[in-house]
TORDREN-779245 format. One record per residue (C-alpha): residue number from 1; residue in three letters; z, x, y. Coordinates in steps of 0.2 Angstrom, whole numbers, plus 5000, padded with zeros to 4 digits. Layout:
[rec NUM "ala" [Z X Y]],
...
//
This chain:
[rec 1 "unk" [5064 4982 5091]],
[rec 2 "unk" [5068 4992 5077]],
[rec 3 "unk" [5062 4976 5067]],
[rec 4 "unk" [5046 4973 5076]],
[rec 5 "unk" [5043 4992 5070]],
[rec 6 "unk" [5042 4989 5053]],
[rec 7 "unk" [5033 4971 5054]],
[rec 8 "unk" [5019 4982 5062]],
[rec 9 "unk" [5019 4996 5048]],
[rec 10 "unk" [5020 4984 5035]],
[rec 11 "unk" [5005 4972 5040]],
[rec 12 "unk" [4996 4991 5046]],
[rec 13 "unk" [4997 4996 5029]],
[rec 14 "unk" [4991 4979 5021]],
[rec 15 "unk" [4979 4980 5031]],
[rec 16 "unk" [4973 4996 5030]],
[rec 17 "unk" [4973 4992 5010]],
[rec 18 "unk" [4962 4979 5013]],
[rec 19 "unk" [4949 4990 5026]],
[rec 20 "unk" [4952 5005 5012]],
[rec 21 "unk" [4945 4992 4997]],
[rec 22 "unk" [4932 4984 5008]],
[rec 23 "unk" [4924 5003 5013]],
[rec 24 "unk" [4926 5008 4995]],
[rec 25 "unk" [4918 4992 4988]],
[rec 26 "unk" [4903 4992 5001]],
[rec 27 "unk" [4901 5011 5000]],
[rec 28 "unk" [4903 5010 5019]],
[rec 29 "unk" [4912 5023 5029]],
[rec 30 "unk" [4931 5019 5031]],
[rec 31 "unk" [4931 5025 5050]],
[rec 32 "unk" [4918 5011 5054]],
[rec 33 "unk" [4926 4997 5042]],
[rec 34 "unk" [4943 5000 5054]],
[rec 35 "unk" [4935 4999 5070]],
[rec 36 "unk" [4925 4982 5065]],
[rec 37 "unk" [4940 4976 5055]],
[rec 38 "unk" [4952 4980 5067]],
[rec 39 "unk" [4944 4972 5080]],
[rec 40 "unk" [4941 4957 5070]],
[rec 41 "unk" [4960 4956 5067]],
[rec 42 "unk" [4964 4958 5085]],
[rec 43 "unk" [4954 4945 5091]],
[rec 44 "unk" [4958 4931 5078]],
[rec 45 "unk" [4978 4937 5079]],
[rec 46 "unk" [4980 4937 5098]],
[rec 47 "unk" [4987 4921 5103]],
[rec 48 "unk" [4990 4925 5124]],
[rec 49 "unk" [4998 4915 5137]],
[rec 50 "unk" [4981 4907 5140]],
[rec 51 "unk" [4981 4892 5127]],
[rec 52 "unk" [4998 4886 5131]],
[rec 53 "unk" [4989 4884 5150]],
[rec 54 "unk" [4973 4876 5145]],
[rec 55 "unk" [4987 4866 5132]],
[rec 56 "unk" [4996 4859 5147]],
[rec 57 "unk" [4981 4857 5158]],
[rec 58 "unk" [4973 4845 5146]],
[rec 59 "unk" [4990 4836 5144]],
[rec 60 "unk" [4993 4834 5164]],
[rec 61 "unk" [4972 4827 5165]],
[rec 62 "unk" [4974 4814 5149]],
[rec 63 "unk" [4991 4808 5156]],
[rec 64 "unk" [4983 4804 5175]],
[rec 65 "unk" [4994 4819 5186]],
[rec 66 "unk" [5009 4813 5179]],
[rec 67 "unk" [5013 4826 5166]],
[rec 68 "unk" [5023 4841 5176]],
[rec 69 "unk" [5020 4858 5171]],
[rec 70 "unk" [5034 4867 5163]],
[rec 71 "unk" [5041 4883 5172]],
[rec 72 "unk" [5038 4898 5160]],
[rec 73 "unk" [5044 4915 5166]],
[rec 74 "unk" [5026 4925 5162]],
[rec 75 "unk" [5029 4935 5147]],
[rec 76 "unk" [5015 4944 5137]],
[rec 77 "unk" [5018 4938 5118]],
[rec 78 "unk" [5011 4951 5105]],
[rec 79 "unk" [5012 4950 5086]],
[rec 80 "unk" [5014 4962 5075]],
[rec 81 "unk" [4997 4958 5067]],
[rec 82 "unk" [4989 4961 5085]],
[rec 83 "unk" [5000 4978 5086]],
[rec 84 "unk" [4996 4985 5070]],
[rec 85 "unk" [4976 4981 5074]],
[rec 86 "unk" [4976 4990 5089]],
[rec 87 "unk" [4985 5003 5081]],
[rec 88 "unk" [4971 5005 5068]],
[rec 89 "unk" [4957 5004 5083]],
[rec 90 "unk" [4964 5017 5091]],
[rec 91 "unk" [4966 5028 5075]],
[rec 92 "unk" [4948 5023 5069]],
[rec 93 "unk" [4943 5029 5087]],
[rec 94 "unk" [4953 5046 5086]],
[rec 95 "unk" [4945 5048 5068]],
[rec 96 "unk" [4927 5047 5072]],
[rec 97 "unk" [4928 5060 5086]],
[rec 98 "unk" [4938 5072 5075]],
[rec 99 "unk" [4924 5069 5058]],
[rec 100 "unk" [4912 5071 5073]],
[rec 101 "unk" [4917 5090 5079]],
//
């Protein structure tokens, strides 16, 4: 646990580096550079239970029915990437409304 802690505040803080030099190259406003790039990164680093499905349903139509499914317990798998980008989402979100009051 402790590990996947500090995966997440490591690829965080890279990747707040990254939004920080975006905002200051573009002379855009950092809170808005989180959200979109934050988002961004949670959408292109999720990888959910979903494409292993849509991997095993393709398999068991090319082979005929003959390819039986494999039993997986149902477990949510999150990476650190996705973690940290939610992470900054939701401090990009808590940001706006305190620059906002």
């Amino acid at each position: 646990m402790t590990q996947f802690l500090v995966h997440v505040l490591i690829r965080g803080a890279v990747l707040m580096a990254v939004l920080m030099g975006i905002a200051f190259f573009f002379n855009i406003s950092l809170v808005n550079v989180m959200l979109v790039g934050g988002v961004l990164t949670a959408f292109f680093s999720y990888s959910g239970p979903g494409f292993n499905q849509l991997r095993e349903g393709y398999t068991a139509t090319a082979s005929f029915g003959n390819y039986i499914p494999k039993q997986q317990e149902k477990q949510l798998p999150v990476s650190a990437t996705f973690a940290a980008s939610c992470l900054i989402v939701i401090v990009s979100i808590i940001a706006s409304f305190i620059i906002v009051l």
